[in-house]
Structures are given as structure tokens and as C-alpha cells.
N, C-alpha and C positions, 0 to 999 in steps of 0.2 A: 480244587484237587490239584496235586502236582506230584511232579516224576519224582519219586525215590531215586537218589545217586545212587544206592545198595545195588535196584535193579539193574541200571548200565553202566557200572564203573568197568572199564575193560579187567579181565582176567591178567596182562599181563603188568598193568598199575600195583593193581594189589601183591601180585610177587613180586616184583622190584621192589615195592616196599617196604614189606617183611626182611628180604633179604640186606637191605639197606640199614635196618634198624638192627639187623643180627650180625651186621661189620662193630667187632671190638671198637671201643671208641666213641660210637656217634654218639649215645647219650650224651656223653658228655660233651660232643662239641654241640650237641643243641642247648645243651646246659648255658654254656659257655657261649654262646650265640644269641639267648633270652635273656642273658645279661646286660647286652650290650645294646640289643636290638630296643629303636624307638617308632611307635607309629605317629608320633609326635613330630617327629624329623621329617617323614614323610609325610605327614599335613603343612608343615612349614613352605617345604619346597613347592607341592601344587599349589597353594594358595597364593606366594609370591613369585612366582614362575609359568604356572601351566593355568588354562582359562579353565573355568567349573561350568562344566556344562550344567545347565537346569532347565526349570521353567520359563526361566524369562532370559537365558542365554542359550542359542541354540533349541530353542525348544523340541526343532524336529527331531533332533541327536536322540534329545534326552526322552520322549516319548518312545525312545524306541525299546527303552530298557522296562518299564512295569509288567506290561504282557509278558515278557523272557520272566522277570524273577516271578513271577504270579505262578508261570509252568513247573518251574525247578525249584517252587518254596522255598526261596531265599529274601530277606529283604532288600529293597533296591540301594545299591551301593551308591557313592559318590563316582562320577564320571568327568574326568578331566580332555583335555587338549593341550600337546606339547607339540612346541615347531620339532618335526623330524621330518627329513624328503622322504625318509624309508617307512614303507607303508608299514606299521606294526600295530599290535596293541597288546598290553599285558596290566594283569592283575596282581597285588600287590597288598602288605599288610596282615592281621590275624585277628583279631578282634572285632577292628571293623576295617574291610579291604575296600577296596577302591580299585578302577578301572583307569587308565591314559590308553588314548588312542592319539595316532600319530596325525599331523596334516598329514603328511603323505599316503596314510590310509585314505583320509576323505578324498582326498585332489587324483587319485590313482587307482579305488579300489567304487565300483558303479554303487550308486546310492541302496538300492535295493538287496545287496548283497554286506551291509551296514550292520543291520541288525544278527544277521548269522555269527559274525564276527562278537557282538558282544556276548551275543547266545553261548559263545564258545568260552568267553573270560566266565560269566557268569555260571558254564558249568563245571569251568575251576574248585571257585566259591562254595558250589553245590557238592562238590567232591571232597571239602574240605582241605584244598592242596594250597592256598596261597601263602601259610606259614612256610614250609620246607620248600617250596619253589622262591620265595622272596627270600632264604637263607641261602638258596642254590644261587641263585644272581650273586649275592655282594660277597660269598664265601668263596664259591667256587672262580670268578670275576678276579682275585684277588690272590690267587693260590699262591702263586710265590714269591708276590710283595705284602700287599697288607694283611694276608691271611696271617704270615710268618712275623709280621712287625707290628703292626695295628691293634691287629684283634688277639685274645688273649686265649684263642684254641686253636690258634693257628697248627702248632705242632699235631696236633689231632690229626691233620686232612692228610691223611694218608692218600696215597695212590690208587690201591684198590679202595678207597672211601669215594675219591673225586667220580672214579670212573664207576661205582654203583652210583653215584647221585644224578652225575647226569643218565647214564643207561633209565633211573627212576622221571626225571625228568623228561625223559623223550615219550616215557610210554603213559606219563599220566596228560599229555596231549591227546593221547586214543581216548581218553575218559571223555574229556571237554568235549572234543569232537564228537562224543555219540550225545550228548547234552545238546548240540547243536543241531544233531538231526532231528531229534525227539521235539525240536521248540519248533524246528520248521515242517515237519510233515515228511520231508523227502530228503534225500542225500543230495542233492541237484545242486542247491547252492554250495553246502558245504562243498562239495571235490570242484566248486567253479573257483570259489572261494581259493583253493589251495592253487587253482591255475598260475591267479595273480601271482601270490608268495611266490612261486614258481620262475616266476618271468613277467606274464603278459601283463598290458597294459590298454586301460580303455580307450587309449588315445588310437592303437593301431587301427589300419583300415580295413584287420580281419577280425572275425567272430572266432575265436578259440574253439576246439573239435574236443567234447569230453573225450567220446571213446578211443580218438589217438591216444590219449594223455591216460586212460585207464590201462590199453598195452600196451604203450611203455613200462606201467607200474607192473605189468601181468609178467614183462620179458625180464625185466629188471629179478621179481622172485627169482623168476626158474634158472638165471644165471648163475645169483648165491645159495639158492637151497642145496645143491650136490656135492657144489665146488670148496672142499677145503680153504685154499689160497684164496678162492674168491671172498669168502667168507673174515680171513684176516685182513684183506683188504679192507673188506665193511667196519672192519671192528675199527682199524687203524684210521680210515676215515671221519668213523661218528664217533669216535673216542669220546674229544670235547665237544661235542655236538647237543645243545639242550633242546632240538627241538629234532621229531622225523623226519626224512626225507617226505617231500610234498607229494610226492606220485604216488608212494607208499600212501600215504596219511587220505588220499583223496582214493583210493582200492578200500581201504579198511572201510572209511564210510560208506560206499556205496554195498560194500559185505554186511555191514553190520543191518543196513535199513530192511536187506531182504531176509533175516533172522525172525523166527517163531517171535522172538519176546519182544525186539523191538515193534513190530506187527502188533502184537499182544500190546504194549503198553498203547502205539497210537489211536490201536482200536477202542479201546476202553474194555478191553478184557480184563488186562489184568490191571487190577484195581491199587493202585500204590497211595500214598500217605495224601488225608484227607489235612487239612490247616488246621495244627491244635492234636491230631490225631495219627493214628496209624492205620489202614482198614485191610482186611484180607484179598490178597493179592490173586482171586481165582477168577478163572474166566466164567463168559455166561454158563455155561454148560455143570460149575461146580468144581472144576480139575483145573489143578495144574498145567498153565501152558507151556512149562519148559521145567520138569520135572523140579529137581530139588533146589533148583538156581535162582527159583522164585518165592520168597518170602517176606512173611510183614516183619513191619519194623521190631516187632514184639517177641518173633522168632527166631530174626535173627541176632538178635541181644541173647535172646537166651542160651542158640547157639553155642556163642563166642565164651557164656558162662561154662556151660556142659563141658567145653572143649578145656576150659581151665579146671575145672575141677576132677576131668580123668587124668591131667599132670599129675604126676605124684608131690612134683615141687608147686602146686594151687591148688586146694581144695577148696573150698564150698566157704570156709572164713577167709581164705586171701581175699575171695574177689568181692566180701561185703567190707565197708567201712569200717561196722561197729559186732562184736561178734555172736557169733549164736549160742553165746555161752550165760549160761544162766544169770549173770550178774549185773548183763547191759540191754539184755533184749524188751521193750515193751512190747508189747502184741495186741495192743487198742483194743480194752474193752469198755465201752461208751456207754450202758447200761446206768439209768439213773437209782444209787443204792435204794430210794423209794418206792422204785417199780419192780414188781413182784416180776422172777424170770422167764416165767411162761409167756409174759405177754410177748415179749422181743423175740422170745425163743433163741435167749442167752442164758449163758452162767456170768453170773458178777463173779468177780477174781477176788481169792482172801486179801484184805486190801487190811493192814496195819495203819494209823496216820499219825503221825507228830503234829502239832502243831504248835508254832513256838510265834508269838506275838512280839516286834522288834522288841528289844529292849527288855522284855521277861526273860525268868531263867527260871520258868515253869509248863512244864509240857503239857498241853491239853489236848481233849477231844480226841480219844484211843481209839478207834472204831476199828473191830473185825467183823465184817457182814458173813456170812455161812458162807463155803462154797459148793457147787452144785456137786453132788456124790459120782455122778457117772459120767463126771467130765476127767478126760485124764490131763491135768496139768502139761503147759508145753516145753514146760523143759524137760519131761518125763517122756514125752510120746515119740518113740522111737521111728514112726512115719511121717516124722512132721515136716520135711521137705518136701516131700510127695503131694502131701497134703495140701501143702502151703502153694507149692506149681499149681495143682488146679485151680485153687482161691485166685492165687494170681487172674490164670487166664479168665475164668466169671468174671475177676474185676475188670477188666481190659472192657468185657463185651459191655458189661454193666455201663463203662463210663461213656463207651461210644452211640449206647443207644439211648442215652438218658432216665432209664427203666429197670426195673426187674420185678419181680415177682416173690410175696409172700404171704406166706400162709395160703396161697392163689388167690391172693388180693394185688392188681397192678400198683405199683407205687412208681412215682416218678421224683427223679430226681431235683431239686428247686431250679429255675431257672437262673442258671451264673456261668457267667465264661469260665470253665475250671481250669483252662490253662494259662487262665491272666498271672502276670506274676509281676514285680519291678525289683530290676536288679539293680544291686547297689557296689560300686567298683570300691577298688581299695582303696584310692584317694579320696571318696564319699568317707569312709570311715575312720581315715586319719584327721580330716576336716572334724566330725562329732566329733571326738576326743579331744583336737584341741580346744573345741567349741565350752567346755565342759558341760556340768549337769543345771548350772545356776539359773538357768532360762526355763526349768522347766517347773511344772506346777506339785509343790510336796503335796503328800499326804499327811494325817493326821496320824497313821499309822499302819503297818504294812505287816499283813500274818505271812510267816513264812513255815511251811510245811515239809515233811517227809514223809513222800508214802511207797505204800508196795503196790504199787499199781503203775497200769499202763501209762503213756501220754494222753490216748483218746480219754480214755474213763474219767481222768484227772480234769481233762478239759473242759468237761461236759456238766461239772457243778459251778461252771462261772459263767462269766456274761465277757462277750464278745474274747475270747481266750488268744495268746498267744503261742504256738508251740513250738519250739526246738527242734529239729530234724537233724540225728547226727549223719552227716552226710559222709556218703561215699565223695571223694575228692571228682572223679575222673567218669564215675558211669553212674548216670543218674538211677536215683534209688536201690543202686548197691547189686545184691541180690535176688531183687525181689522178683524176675521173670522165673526164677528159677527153686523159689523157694526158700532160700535163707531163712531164717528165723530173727533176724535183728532187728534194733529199732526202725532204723528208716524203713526198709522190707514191710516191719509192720501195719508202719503207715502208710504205705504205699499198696499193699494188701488191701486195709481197711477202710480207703476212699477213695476219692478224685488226684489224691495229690502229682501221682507220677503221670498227669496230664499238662502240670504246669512244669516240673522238672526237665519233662522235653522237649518243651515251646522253644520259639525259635531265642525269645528273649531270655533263653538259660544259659544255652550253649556256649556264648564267649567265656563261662564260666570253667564251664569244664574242658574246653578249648585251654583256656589259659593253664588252669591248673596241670596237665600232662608235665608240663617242665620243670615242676616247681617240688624241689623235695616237701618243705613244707606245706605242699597246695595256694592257697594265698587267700586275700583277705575279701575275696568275692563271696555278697551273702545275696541269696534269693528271695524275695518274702513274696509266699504264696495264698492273696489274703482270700482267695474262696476257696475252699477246702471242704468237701461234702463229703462226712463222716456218712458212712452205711452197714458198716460192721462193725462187731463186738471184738472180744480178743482171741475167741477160739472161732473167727471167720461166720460167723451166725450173722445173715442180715438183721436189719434193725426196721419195727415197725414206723421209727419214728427220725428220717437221717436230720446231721445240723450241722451246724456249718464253725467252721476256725479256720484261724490264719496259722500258717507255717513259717519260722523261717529258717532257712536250710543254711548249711555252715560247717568245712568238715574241724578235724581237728586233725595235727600232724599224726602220721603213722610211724609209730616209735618202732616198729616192727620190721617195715618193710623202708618205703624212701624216706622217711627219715631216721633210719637207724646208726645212720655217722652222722648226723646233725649236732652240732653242741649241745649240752642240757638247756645251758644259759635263754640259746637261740628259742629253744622249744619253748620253756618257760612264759618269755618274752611275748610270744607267739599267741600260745592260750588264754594269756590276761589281756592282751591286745583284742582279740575275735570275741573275747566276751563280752571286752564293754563297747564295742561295738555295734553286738548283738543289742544290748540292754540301750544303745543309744537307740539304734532304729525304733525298736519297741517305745521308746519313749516318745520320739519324733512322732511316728505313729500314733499318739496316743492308748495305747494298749497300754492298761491296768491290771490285768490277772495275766501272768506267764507259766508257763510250763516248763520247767527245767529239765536235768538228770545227768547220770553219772557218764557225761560225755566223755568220749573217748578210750574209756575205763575197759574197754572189752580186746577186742583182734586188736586194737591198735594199740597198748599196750602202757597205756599213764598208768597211774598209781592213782586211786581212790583216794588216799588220803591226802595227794599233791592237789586235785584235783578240786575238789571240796575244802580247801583251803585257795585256790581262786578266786571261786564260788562267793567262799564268807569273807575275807577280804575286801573282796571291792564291792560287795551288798551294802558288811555292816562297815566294815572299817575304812572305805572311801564313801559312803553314805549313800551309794546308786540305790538301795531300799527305800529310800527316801518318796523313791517318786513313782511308785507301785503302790497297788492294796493288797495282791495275792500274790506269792512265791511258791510255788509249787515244785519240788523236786521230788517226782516220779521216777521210782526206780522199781522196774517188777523185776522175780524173780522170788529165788526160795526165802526166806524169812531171815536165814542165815548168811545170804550171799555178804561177800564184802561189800563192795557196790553198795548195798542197803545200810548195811548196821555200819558203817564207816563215816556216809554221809546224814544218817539220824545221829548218830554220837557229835558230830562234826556241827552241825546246828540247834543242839542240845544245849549247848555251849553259852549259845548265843544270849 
């Protein structure tokens, strides 16, 4: 089990932040910043300059770091040593960060008080701060030479920009800091810890007095809280100042330990993010230990949805990927057309299917199975948000307890890590593509389909299946805490799936993509996947299991709506065959397709589905498949459908 950042990130982190990101300008100098920036430069320099600490260098250093990230659910970063007489240590990097500590920390700072100090970087990491604080150093560091000449946002760094970045910088130390309490038990080291910083030194022949050092920080407040002048003093002072004052910073710990929640978290009251999971945040007793401040991970996602969708400028489509509009949504119905529907206590979905054999230009196999009369279609049901939130939360309960209940018969879930997942970076996928298709095993021939059906239902007449997940860029499974109706949402409704989207091995994912108008070419494949509902939320007598792999597609809509066409184009035949590489790699023979992107995000159906057919039939990647499947549910007539059945009609 480990501490949720959510629950102790300080109060005043998160408004500096906010306020930071609502200064004109900063996108783009983050823009402009993710251009330039390499963690590759930064593995260069430690490797050829700084010692790596490990197992078999320094090993005592480096044991002091798994216990820390095991508390704070983080995995263990790399940990370096650089010659500095000044005792420091800082964390660095975005994707995968890294810790240097100084000699002069070791030679200066007493060994038991070691691990505090990395407790503090690693709950940076856990707070997710080391991208904007590593942008803060070499940005800010640089203000009015290399910012102005070097780097190509220089003109960006405004004045009121510098000075919210650092004011943001001083106060996401309060965050670390209470990450450091929570790993040790007690405030004690941490405000001894801040002595050192401070001045003292283990060499002298005194013991340092906390509670002198606490009223100083006490006299220190009541000087500037009344006093005007005093108060522009401070400002003028911590202007460029990236870290708090230490007397301060050693007060606020010792405030923070004696708090209901942090109590609460050390006691094991309230209950924060299980590894793989999120679990309810209540104490023994059932309640709430600090009213509304305390929330699972699942809540407060949803939250953050709610809060954008009463904007008038985000609704309920901005914050999904793919949109709830009839043309793109599946809604997984997994029901085998053979099995009569009472037994699942499903309706099968009016399911149309094309299917076109490579190389034929004759349509077979037309299948409409009935659909159930008193089910009302979900692009029709005007409660289906509502609806879809409670679905949600059952699936939440359903996936953490491995269980559920039907017909009052227990069914359990199969035994599979469901939030295994391996991510594949964008250099993985430019390597496939150069690699080409030539290495890999043809088939003798490959059916390629159109139907009106979900992705799960589609899946569930093949053997070991591939699926497509059109992903939300930035927040895993889109809208689905909150009820969206769209694909991914679907999926994430009707299994396991959004247990692997917010594993810890997802995250660089959506980490990266924030800065990227495109998103980028980061795919997730999540190959246990336990299907347990139908498409109108009906558990399933009988769950099974598929691989996912998740991938968004540019938002023609939103960030990227001044993008080139050229760029976008580029973009989507690139992510496809990269998609169709991994699937290959994999060995995966049956895939599940659809009319990606074609919804909120705002492609053209018919751009799209020429992709699709393009680099299947006419660069040959059909080649090396048995089944194609492009699932597209919705009304009979949506575009979406009858655009991409004409579009492989063709074929």
C-alpha cells in the first residue's frame, strides 16, 4: 500500500500551480521548453561525470531508496553522486527522473538523516513535479542570457512568469516535505534535516536545540503576517528564491504531522492507493477523516471531470477523447450471437456485418441478429451518463475485489495481473517501421470486415483478439469515471481495462503527452483484459479475456486545431502502422479496429478509412493478419458506418 500524493500535496502547491499555468504565455514556453529539452543529456552527464549509486556501488545509499518508493508508489529512480562541498540533493528529468546528491550532503548531513532527504526528492516524483521544476532550473537559471539567446521561448519569460515560477517552486517543497514526513513517522528528522540547510554542521561540538529553531520560525510569522513593509520585504527578498526559507519549511512539517489526515494516513485510517489500484480512503469507523479533502483516486478524477463539464467552455465531449456521439461510441457488447440472451442476461446489439475477403469484390455473410425490444438503444437513452457513472463505479468495486455477483451466483474474476501492461516509446515505433513488414509470417488470406457492433462483441468471435482503444491523450480512459458514452469509456466500463491505464507503467505516457499538441506516438498494450460486461452494462455469465492497445489520435478540435493538415495526416498513418507493427510483433492474428478518431476529435470518416485501406490493402500490412475487423456501433445510418463499409466494399 502507498500514500496517495492527492492526499498530502500542500494546499498551496496546487495554487501556485493553477495560477502559473493561467499566466498568458506559459503553454507555450512549455511548448517551447519540450522542444529542446533531452533526458538523454541528462543520462550523458551522470554517467560520464557523477558515480551511480546501486547495488554493488554504495550499496548502503542505494538501499535506502526501495522502502521510500514502496511508501510513495513510485518506482525506484536511478541515484547518483556528484563532487559538491554544498550539501544538496535534487531531482531531475520526466519520464524517467533521477536523483544526485551532493558529497557534501554525505560528508556534512549525519547518515541517519540520509534517507529523509531522499524521502523528500522522491516525494517530488510522487507529486509529479520534476518536469516544471527541471524546466524551472535551466529556464529560470538562464533568464537573461540563455533564456534570451539559447533557447527559442526565451521572449516568453516574462517577469510576472519568472516570479510565479519560482513563488510555484518554493511552495511544491511543502509538498516533498510532507512526502518526507509520511515515509518517516514523525516531523523530527525532517525540521533536523532543515537545521543543517540552515547552517549547522555535525562537525560542531553542539547538539542543535529544535525548539529554538521552531521560535525563531514562530517569531519570524508574526513579524510578517500584519506588517505591510515587512511583507514587501519578504517578497523582495524570496523574489528569485526556488526554495523556502528553512525555519519556515521546518514549522510547516512539524504543523503538518500534528493534522487529522496526516494522523489518518500514518495510522492506516485512511486508506489511500493499493499497487495496481485505488481503494476508499475511509477510516475504521466508515467516515471521513478530514471531510471532503479526502478522496480515492477514482473520485477524485471524477471530480476534476464534473468541474469541467459545469464550464460552459467543457462539457462532457471535451474531456473524452472519442465522442459520445453516435457515430464513434462502442459500448462492448460481448454476448456470443449463438447464445440465447437470457442466459448472460444481455441484449446482443443490431449487428449488420460486411465481410470482404482480401482480394474479393464480393460482400459476404450479412448478419442481423434481433435486438431485444425493451432495451432502449444507447444513443437514444437520454440517462445514459447517469447511468454509465454508476456502471462505472460497480466496475471500479468489481475490479478491486476480483468478484461480483450474478444472477446470485459468485463469479470470480480469472486470475491475471489486469494492470500489467508494456509500454512501447516512440522510438520503439519508428524502429518497426523502418524495420518493415518482411520478417514477419504472411497469411494465406485475411477477411476483413465491417460491422455495427461494439469492439467487445466483435472480439469475442475470435481467438486470442486484438483491440484498439481510441484513447484519451492525457487522462487515462477519457471519461469514463464520470460516465461519457464513448469508446474507450466503453471499455473501460465493461472490464479490467482502466486498471492497466493507471499502472504505474502508463503514466510516462500521459505525462509526456500534456505538451504535445499532437499527443505523441506512445502506445500501451494491455494484454490481460477481462471483458465482464455486455454493451448496455449487463454483467456476463461467462467474462474472457483480450488484449488492448491504447493510442490516441490528434484532436483536430481542440490542441490540435492550428496544426498543419500535412502534420496530422502524417501523424495518423504513422500511429497506425505502428499499431499494426506491435500487433504483428505480438503475434496477434485477429484485430479489432474502428472509426478512430472520427468522433469529438474531429477527422473525416472518409480521410480516415482511407488510412485504414491504404496501408492494409495497398502497402500490403493485411498480409500478415487472418481477421480485420472494423467495428463501428452506432445507428445504421451513421457516417462512421456506412462510409467505412462503402470504403472496404471496394476492396
Amino acid at each position: 500500500m502507498a500514500f496517495d500524493s492527492r492526499a498530502y500535496v500542500h494546499e498551496a502547491d496546487k495554487a501556485a500551480l493553477n495560477a502559473l499555468k493561467a499566466i498568458p504565455g506559459f503553454q507555450q514556453l512549455v511548448k517551447g521548453f519540450m522542444k529542446i529539452f533531452s533526458e538523454r543529456q541528462y543520462r550523458i552527464v551522470n554517467l560520464s561525470s557523477n558515480i551511480r549509486i546501486s547495488e554493488k556501488q554504495f550499496p548502503k545509499y542505494y538501499e535506502m531508496l526501495p522502502p521510500i518508493c514502496e511508501k510513495l508508489g513510485i518506482d525506484v529512480p536511478d541515484l547518483y553522486l556528484c563532487l559538491n562541498d554544498n550539501p544538496n540533493a535534487y531531482t531531475a528529468g520526466d519520464e524517467n527522473p533521477f536523483i544526485v546528491m551532493t558529497s557534501g550532503l554525505i560528508n556534512k548531513m549525519p547518515e541517519e538523516l540520509l534517507p529523509t532527504v531522499l524521502a523528500h526528492e522522491c516525494g517530488h516524483i510522487a507529486c509529479h513535479h520534476q518536469l516544471y521544476s527541471t524546466m524551472g532550473r535551466i529556464v529560470l537559471s538562464g533568464a537573461s542570457t540563455a533564456a534570451s539567446t539559447f533557447l527559442p521561448m526565451g521572449g516568453l519569460l516574462t517577469v510576472p512568469m519568472q516570479v510565479a515560477f519560482y513563488y510555484w517552486m518554493r511552495c511544491s517543497e511543502f509538498s516533498a516535505d510532507r512526502a518526507a514526513v509520511l515515509c518517516d513517522g514523525t516531523a523530527d528528522k525532517m525540521s533536523t534535516a532543515c537545521m543543517y540547510f540552515a547552517g549547522y554542521d555535525s562537525r560542531f561540538p553542539v547538539e542543535p536545540n529544535k525548539e529554538e529553531f521552531m521560535k525563531q520560525a514562530q517569531e519570524y510569522r508574526e513579524i510578517v503576517k500584519n506588517n505591510g513593509w515587512d511583507k514587501t520585504l519578504e517578497f523582495m527578498y524570496m523574489a528569485n528564491a526556488s526554495h523556502p526559507l528553512t525555519a519556515v519549511r521546518a514549522l510547516e512539517c512539524e504543523e503538518w504531522a500534528k493534522t487529522e489526515l496526516c494522523r489518518g494516513l500514518l495510522e492506516g485510517r485512511v486508506i489511500v492507493r493499493k499497487k495496481g489500484e485505488a481503494a476508499n480512503e475511509e477510516n475504521r469507523s466508515g467516515k471521513r477523516s478530514n471531510g471532503a479533502d479526502l478522496k480515492t483516486a477514482e473520485e477524485a478524477q471524477a471530480e476534476v471531470f464534473r468541474e469541467m463539464s459545469r464550464n460552459a467552455s467543457a462539457t462532457v465531449t471535451d474531456v473524452a477523447d472519442t465522442a459520445p456521439a453516435a457515430d464513434e461510441t462502442n459500448s462492448m457488447s460481448s454476448v456470443k450471437e449463438e447464445k440465447p440472451a437470457e442466459v448472460s442476461g444481455a441484449a446482443s446489439a443490431v449487428t449488420e456485418t460486411q465481410s470482404v475477403a482480401a482480394g474479393s469484390e464480393t460482400p459476404v455473410n450479412t448478419v442481423k441478429p434481433e435486438a431485444r425490444k425493451d432495451t432502449i438503444p444507447w444513443y437514444k437513452d437520454t440517462k445514459l451518463t447517469a447511468k454509465n457513472a454508476e456502471i462505472a463505479k460497480e466496475t471500479q468495486k468489481i475490479c478491486r475485489e476480483g468478484a461480483y455477483q450474478y444472477i446470485g451466483k459468485p463469479l470470480k474474476l480469472p486470475e491475471h495481473d489486469f494492470s500489467a501492461g508494456e509500454l512501447f516509446a516512440p522510438e520503439d515505433g519508428a524502429y518497426f517501421i523502418q524495420k518493415g513488414i518482411a520478417e514477419y509470417q504472411k497469411e494465406m488470406s485475411c477477411k476483413i470486415e465491417v460491422t455495427n457492433e461494439d469492439s467487445y462483441q466483435a472480439a469475442h468471435r475470435y481467438s486470442n483478439p486484438f483491440v484498439m482503444n481510441f484513447a484519451n491523450a492525457v487522462h487515462p480512459g477519457g471519461g469514463f469515471l464520470i460516465g461519457a458514452p464513448a469508446q474507450e469509456e466503453s471499455l473501460c466500463r465493461n472490464s479490467t481495462l482502466y486498471m492497466s491505464l493507471t499502472s504505474r507503467t502508463a503514466s510516462p505516457m500521459y505525462r509526456f503527452n500534456k505538451f504535445k499538441p499532437l499527443a505523441s506516438d506512445y502506445m500501451l498494450l494491455s494484454p490481460e483484459v477481462c471483458v465482464f460486461r455486455d454493451a448496455h452494462g449487463n454483467l456476463l455469465e461467462e467474462p474472457y479475456m483480450v488484449s488492448v492497445l491504447t493510442t490516441p489520435a490528434p484532436n483536430r478540435k481542440k490542441e490540435a486545431a492550428n496544426v498543419a493538415a500535412e502534420a496530422i495526416d502524417e501523424t495518423m498513418k504513422r500511429r497506425i502502422k505502428i499499431m499494426l507493427h506491435i500487433a504483428m510483433k505480438k503475434g496477434y492474428k485477429n484485430l479489432i479496429l474502428g472509426a478512430w478518431g472520427c468522433g469529438a476529435f474531429g477527422h473525416d470518416p472518409a480521410v480516415v478509412s482511407e488510412y485504414f485501406r491504404s496501408i492494409l490493402i495497398d502497402e500490403g500490412y493485411q498480409e500478415c493478419f487472418k481477421n480485420i475487423c472494423f467495428a463501428v456501433y452506432g445507428p445504421e445510418d451513421s457516417a462512421n458506418y456506412t462510409v467505412f463499409r462503402d470504403a472496404f466494399s471496394r476492396v
